[in-house]
Predicted model as a PDB file, atoms N, CA, C, CB and O in Angstrom, pLDDT in the B-factor column:
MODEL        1                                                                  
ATOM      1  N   UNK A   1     106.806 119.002  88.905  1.00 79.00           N  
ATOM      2  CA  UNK A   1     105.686 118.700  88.033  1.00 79.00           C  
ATOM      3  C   UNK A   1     104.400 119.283  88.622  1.00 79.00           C  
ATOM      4  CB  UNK A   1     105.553 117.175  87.826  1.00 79.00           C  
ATOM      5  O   UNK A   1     103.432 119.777  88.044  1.00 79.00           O  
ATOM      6  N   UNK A   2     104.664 119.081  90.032  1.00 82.00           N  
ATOM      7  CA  UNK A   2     103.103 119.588  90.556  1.00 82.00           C  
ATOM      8  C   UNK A   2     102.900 120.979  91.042  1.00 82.00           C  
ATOM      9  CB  UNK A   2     102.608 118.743  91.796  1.00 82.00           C  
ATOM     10  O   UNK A   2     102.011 121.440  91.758  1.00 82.00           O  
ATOM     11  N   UNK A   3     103.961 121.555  90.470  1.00 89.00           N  
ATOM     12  CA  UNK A   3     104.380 123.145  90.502  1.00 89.00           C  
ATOM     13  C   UNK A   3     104.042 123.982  89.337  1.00 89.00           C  
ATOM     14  CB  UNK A   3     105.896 123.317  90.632  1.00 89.00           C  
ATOM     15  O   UNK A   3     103.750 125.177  89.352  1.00 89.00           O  
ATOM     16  N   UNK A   4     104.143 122.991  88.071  1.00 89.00           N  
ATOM     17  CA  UNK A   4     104.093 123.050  86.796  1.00 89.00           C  
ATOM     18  C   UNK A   4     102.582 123.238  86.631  1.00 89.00           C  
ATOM     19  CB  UNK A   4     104.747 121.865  86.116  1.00 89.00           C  
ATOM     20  O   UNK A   4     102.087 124.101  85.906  1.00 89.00           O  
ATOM     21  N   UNK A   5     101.862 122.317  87.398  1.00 87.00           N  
ATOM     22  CA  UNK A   5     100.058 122.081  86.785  1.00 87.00           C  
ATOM     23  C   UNK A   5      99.518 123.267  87.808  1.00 87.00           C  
ATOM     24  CB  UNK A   5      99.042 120.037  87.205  1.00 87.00           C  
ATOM     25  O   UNK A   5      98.750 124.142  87.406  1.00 87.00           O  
ATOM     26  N   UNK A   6      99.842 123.225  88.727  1.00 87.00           N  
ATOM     27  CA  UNK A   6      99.523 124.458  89.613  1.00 87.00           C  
ATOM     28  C   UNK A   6      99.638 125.657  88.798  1.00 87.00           C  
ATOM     29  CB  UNK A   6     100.484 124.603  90.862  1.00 87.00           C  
ATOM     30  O   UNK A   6      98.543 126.126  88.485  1.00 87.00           O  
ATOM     31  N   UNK A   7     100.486 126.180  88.438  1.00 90.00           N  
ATOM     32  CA  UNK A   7     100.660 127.576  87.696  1.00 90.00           C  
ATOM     33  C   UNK A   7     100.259 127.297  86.435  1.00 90.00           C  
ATOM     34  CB  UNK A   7     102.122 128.218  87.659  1.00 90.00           C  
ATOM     35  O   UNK A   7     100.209 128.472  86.071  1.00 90.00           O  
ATOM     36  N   UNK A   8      99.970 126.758  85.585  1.00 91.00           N  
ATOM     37  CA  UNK A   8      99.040 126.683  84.226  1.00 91.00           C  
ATOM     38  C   UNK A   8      97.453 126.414  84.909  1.00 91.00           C  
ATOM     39  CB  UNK A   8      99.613 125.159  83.008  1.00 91.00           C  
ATOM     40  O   UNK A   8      96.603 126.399  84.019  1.00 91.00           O  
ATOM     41  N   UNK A   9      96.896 126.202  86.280  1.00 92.00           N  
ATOM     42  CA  UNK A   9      95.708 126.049  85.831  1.00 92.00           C  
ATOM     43  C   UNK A   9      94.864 127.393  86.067  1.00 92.00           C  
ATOM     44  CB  UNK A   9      95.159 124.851  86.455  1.00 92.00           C  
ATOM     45  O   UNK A   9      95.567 128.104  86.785  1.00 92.00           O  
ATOM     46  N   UNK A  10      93.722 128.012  85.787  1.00 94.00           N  
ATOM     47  CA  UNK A  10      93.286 129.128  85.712  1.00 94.00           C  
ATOM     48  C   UNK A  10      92.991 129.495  87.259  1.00 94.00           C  
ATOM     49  CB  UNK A  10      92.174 129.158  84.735  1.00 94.00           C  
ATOM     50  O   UNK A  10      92.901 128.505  87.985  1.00 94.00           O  
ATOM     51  N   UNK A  11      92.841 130.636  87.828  1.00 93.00           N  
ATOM     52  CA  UNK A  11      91.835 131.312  88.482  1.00 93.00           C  
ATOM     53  C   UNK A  11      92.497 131.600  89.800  1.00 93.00           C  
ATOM     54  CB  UNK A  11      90.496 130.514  88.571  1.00 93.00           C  
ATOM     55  O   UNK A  11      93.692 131.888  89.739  1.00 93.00           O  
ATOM     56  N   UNK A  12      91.808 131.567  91.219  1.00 95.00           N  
ATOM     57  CA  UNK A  12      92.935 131.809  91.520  1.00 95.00           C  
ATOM     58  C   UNK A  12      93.083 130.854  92.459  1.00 95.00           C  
ATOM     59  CB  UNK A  12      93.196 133.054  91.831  1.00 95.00           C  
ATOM     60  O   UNK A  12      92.819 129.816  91.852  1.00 95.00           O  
ATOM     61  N   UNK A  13      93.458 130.457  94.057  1.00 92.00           N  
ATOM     62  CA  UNK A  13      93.619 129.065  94.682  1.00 92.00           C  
ATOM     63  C   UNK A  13      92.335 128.256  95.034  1.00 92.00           C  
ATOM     64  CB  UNK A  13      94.396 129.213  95.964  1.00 92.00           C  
ATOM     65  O   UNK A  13      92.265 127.028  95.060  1.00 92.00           O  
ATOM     66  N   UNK A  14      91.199 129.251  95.335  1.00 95.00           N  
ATOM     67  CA  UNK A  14      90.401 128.155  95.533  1.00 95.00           C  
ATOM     68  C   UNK A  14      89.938 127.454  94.204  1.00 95.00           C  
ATOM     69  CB  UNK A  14      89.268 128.582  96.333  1.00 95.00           C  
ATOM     70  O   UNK A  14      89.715 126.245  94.141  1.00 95.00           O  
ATOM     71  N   UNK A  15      89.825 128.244  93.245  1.00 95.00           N  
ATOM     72  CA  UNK A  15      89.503 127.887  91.744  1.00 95.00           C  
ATOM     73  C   UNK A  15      90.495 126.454  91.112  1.00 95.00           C  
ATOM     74  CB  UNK A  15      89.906 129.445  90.758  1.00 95.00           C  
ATOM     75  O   UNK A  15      90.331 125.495  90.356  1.00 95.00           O  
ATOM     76  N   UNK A  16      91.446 126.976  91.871  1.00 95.00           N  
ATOM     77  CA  UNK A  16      92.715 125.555  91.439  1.00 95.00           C  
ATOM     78  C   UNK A  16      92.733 124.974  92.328  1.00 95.00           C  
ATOM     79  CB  UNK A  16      94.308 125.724  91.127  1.00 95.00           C  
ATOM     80  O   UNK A  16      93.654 124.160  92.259  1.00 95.00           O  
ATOM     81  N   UNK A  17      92.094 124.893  93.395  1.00 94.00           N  
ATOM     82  CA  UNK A  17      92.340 124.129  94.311  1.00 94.00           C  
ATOM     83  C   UNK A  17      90.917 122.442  93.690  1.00 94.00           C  
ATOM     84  CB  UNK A  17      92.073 125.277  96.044  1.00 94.00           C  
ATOM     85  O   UNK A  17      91.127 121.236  93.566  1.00 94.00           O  
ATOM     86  N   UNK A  18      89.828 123.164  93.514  1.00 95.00           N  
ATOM     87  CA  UNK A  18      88.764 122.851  93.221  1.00 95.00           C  
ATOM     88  C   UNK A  18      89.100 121.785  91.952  1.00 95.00           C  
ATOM     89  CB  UNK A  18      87.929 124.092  93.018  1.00 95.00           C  
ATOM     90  O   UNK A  18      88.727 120.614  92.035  1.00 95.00           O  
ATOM     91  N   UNK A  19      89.866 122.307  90.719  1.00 94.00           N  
ATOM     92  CA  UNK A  19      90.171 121.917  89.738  1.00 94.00           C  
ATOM     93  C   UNK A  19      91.503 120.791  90.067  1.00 94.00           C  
ATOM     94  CB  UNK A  19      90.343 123.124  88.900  1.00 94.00           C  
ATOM     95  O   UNK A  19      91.624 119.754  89.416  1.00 94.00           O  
ATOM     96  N   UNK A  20      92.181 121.073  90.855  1.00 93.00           N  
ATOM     97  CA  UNK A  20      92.976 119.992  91.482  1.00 93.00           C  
ATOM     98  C   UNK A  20      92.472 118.927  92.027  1.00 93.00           C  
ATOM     99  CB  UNK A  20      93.655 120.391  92.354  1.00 93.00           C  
ATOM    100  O   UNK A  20      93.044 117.837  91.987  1.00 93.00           O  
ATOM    101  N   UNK A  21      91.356 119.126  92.589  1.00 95.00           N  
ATOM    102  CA  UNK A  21      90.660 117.838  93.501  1.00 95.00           C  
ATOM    103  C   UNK A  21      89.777 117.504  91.926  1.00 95.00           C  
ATOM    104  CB  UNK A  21      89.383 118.394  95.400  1.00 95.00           C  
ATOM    105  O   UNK A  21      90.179 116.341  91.928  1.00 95.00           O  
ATOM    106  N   UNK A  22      89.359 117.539  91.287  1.00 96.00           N  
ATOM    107  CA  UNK A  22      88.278 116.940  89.792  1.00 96.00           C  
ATOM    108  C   UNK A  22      89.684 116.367  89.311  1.00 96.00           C  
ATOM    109  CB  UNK A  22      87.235 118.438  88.350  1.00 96.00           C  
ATOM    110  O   UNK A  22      89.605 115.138  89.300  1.00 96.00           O  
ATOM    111  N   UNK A  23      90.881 116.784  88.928  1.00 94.00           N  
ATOM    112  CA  UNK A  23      92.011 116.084  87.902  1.00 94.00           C  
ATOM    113  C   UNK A  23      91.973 115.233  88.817  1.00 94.00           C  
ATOM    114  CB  UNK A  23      93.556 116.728  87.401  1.00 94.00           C  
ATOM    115  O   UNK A  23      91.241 114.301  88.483  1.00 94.00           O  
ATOM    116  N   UNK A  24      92.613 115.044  90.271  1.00 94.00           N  
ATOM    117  CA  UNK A  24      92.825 113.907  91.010  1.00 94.00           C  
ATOM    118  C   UNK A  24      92.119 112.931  90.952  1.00 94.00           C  
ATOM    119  CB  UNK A  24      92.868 114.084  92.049  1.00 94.00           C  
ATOM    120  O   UNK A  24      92.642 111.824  90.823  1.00 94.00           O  
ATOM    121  N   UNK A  25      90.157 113.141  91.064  1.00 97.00           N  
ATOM    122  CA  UNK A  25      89.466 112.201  91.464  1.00 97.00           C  
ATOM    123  C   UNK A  25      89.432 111.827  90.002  1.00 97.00           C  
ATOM    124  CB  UNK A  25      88.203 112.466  92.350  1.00 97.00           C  
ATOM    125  O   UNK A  25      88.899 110.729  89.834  1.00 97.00           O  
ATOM    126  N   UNK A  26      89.827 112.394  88.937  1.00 97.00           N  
ATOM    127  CA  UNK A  26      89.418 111.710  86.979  1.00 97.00           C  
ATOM    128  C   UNK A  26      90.678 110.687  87.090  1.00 97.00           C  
ATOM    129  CB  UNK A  26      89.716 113.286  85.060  1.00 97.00           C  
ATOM    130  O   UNK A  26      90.652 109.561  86.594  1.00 97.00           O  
ATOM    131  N   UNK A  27      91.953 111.304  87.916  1.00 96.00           N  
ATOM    132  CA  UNK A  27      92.882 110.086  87.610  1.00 96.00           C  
ATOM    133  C   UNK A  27      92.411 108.719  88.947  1.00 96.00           C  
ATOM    134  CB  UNK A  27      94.858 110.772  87.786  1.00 96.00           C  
ATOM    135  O   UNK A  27      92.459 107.489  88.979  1.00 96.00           O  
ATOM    136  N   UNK A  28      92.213 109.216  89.377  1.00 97.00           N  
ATOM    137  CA  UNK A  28      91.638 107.728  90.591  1.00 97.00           C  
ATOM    138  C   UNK A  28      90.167 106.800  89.597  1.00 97.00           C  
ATOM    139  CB  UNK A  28      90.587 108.758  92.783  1.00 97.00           C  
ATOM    140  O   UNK A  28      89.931 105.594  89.535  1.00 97.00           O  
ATOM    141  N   UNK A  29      89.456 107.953  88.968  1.00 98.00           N  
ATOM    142  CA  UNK A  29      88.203 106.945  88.303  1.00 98.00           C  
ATOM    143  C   UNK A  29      89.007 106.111  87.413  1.00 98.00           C  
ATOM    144  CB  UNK A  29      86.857 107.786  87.323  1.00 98.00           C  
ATOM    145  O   UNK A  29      88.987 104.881  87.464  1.00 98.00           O  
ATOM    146  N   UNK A  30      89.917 106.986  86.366  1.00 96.00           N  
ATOM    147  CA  UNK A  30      90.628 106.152  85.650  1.00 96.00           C  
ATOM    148  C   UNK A  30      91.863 104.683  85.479  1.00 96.00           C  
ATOM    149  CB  UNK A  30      90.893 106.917  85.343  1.00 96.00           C  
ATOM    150  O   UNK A  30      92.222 103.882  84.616  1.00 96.00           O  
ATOM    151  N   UNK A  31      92.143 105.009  86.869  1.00 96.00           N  
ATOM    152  CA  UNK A  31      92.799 103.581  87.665  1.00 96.00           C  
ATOM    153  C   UNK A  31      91.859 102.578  87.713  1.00 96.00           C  
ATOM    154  CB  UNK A  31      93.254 103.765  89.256  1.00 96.00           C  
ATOM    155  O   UNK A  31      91.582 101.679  86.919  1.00 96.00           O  
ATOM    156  N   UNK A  32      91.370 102.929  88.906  1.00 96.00           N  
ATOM    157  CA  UNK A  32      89.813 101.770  88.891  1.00 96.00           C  
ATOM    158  C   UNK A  32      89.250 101.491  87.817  1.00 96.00           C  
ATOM    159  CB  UNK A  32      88.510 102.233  89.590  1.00 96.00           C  
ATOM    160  O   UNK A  32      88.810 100.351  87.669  1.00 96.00           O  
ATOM    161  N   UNK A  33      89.136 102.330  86.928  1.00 97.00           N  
ATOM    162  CA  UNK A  33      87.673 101.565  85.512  1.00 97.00           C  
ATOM    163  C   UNK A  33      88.664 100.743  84.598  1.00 97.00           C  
ATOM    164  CB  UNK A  33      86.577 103.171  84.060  1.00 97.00           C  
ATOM    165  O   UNK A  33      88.313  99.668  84.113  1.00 97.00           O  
ATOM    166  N   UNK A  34      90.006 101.325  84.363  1.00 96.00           N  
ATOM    167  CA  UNK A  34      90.483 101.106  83.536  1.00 96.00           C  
ATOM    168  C   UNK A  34      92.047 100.231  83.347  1.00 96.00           C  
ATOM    169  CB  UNK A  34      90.305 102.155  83.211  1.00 96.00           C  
ATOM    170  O   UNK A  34      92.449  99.260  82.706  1.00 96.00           O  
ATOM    171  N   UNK A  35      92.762 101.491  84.580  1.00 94.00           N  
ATOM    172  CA  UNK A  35      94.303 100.471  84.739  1.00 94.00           C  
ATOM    173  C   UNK A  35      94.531  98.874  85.228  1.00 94.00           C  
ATOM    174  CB  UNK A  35      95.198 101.173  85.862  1.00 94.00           C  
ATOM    175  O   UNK A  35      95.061  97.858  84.778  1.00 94.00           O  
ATOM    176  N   UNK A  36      93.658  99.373  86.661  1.00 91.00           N  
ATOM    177  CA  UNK A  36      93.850  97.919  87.228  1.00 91.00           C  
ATOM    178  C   UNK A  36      93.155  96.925  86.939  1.00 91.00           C  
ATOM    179  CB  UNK A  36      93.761  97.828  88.408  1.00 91.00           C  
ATOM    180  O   UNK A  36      93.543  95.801  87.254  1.00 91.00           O  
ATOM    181  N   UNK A  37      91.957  97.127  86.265  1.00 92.00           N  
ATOM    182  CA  UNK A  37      91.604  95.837  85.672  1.00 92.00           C  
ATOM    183  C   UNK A  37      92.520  95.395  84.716  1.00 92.00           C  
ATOM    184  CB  UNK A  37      90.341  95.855  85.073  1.00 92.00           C  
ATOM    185  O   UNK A  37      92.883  94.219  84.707  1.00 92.00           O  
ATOM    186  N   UNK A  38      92.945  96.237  83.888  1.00 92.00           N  
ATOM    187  CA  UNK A  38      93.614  95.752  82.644  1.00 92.00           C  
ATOM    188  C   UNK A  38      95.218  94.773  83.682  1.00 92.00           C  
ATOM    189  CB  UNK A  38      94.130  97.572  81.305  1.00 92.00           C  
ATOM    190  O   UNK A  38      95.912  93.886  83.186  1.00 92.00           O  
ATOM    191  N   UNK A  39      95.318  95.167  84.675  1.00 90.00           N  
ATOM    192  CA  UNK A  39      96.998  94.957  85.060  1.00 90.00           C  
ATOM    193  C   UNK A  39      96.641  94.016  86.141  1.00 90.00           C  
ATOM    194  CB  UNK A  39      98.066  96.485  85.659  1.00 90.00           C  
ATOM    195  O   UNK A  39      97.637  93.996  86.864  1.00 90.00           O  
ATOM    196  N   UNK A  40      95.746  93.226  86.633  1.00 88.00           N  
ATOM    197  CA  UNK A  40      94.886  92.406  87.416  1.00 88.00           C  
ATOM    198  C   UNK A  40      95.674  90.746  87.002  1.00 88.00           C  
ATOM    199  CB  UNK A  40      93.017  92.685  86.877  1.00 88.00           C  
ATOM    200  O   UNK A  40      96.382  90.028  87.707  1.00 88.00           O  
ATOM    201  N   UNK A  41      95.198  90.567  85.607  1.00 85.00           N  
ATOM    202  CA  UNK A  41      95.307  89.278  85.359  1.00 85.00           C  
ATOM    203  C   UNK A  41      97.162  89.137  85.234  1.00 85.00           C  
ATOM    204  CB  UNK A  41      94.293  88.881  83.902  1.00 85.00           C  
ATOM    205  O   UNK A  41      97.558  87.972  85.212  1.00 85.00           O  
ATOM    206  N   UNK A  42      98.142  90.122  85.164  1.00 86.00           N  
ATOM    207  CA  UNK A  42      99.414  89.868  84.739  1.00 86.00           C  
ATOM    208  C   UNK A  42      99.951  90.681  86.464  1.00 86.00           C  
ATOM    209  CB  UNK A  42      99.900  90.696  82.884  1.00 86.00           C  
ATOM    210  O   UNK A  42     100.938  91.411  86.558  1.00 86.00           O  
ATOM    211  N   UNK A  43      99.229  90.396  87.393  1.00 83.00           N  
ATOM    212  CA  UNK A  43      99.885  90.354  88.949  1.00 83.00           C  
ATOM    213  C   UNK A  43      99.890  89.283  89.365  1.00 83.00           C  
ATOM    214  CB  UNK A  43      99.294  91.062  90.018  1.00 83.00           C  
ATOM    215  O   UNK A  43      98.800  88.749  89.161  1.00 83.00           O  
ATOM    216  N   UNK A  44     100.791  88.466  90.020  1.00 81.00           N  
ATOM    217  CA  UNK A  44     101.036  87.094  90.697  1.00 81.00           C  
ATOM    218  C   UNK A  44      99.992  87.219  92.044  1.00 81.00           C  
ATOM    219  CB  UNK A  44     102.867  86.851  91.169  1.00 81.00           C  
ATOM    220  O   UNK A  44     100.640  86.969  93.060  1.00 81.00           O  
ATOM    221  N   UNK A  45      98.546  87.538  92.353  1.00 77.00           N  
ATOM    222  CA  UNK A  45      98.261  87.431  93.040  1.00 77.00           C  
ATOM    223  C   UNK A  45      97.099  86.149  93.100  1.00 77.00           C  
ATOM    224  CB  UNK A  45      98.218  88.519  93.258  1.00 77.00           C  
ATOM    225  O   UNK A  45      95.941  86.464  93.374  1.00 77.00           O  
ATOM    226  N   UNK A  46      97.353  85.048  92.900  1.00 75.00           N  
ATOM    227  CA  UNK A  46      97.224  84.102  92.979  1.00 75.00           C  
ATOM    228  C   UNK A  46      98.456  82.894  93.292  1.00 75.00           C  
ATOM    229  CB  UNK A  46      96.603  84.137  92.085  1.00 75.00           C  
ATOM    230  O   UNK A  46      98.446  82.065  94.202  1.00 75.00           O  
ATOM    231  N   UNK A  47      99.323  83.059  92.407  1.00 73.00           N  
ATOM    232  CA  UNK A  47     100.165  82.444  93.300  1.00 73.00           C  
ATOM    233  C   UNK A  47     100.870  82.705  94.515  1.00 73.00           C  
ATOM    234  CB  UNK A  47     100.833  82.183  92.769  1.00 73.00           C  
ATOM    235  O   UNK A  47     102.038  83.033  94.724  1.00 73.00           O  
ATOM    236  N   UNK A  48      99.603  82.418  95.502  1.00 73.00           N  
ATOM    237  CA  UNK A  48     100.076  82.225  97.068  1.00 73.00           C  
ATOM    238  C   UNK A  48     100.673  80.391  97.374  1.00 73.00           C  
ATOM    239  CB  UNK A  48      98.383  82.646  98.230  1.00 73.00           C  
ATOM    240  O   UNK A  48     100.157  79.320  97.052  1.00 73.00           O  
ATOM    241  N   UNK A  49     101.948  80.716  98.120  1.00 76.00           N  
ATOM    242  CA  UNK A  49     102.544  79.528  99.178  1.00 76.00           C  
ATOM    243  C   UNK A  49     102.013  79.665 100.170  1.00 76.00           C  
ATOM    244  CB  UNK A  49     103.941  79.452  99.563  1.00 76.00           C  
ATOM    245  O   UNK A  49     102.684  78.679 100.474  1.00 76.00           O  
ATOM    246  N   UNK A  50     101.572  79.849 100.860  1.00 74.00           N  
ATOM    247  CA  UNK A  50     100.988  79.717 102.767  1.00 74.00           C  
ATOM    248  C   UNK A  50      99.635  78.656 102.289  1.00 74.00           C  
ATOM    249  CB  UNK A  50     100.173  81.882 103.853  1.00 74.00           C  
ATOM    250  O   UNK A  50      98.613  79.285 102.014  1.00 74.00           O  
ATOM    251  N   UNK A  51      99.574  77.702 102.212  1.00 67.00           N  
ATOM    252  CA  UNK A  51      98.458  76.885 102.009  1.00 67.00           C  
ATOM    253  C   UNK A  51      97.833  76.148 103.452  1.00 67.00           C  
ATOM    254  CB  UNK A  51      98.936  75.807 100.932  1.00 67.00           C  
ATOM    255  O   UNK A  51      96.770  75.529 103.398  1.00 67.00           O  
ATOM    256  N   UNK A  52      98.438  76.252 104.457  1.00 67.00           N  
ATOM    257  CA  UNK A  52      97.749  75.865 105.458  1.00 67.00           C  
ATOM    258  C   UNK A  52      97.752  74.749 106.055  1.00 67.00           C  
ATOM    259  CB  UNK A  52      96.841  76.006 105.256  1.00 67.00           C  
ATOM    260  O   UNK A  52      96.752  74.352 106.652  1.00 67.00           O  
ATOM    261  N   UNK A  53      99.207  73.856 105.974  1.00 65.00           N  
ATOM    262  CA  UNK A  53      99.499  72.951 106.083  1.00 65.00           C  
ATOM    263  C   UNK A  53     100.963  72.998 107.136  1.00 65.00           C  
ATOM    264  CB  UNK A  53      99.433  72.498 104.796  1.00 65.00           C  
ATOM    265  O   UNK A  53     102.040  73.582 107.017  1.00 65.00           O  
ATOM    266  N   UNK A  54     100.586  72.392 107.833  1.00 59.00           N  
ATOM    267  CA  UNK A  54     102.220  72.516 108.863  1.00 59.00           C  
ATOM    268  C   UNK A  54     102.842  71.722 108.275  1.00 59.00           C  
ATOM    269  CB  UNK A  54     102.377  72.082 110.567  1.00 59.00           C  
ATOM    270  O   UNK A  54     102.492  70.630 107.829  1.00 59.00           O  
ATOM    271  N   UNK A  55     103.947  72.310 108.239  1.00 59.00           N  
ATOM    272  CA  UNK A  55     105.519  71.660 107.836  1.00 59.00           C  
ATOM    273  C   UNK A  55     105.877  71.353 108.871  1.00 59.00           C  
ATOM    274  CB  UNK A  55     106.683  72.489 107.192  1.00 59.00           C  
ATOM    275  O   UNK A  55     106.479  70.334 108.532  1.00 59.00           O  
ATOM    276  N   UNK A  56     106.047  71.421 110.237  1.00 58.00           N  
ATOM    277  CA  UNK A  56     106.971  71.365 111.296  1.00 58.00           C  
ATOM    278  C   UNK A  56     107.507  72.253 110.960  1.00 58.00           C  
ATOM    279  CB  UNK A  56     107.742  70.341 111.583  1.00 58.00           C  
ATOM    280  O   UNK A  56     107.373  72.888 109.914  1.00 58.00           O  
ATOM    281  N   UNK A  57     108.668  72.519 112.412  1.00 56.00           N  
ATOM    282  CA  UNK A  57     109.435  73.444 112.428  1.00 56.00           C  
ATOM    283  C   UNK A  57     109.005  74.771 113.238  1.00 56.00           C  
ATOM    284  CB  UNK A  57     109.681  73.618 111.175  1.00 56.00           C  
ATOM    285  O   UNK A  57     108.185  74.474 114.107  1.00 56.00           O  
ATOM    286  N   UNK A  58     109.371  76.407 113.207  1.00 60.00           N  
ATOM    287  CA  UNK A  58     108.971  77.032 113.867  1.00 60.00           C  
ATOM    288  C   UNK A  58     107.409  77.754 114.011  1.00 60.00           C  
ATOM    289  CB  UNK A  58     109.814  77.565 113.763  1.00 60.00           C  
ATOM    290  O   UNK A  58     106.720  78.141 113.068  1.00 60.00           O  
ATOM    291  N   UNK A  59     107.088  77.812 115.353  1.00 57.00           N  
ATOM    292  CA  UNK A  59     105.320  77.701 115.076  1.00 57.00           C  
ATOM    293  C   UNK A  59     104.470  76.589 114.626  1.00 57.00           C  
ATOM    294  CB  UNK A  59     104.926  78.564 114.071  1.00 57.00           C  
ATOM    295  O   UNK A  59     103.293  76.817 114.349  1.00 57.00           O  
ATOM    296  N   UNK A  60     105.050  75.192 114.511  1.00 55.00           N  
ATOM    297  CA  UNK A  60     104.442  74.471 114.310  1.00 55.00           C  
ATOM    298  C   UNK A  60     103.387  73.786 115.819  1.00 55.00           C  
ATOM    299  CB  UNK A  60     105.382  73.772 113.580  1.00 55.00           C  
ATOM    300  O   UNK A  60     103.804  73.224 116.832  1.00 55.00           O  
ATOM    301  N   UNK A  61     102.459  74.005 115.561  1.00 53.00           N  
ATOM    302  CA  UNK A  61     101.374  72.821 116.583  1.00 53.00           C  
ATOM    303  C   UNK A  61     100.658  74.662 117.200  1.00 53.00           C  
ATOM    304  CB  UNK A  61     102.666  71.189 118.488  1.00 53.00           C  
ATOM    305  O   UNK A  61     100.260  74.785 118.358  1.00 53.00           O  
ATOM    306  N   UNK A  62     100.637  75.534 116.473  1.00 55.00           N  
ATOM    307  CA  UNK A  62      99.812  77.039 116.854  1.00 55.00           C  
ATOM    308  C   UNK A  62      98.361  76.793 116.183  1.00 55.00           C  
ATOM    309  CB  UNK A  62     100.662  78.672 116.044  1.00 55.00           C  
ATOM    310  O   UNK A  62      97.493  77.663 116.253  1.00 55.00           O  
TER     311      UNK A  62                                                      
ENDMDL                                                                          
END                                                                             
């Protein structure tokens, strides 16, 4: 695939090289502004178990 966008983009390596680093950083803006907020609220990262309470057992009294 990344052989594929390489040879369709114009000019010659530094020109695609240049144009490779702008697609990369448009798909990184577009994660941040857009994916992971949207995919934020449907990640289990709130339900954490480690609450901070000894059970006994191993490592208990650290």
């Amino acid at each position: 695939m990344y052989g594929w966008i390489w040879r369709h983009l114009p000019g010659n390596a530094w020109v695609r090289s240049v144009i490779a680093l702008v697609l990369l950083l448009a798909v990184v803006y577009a994660l941040f502004q857009y994916v992971f907020p949207w995919a934020e609220p449907l990640l289990p990262f709130g339900d954490v178990t480690v609450d901070g309470e000894s059970t006994g057992g191993a490592g208990a009294g650290q």
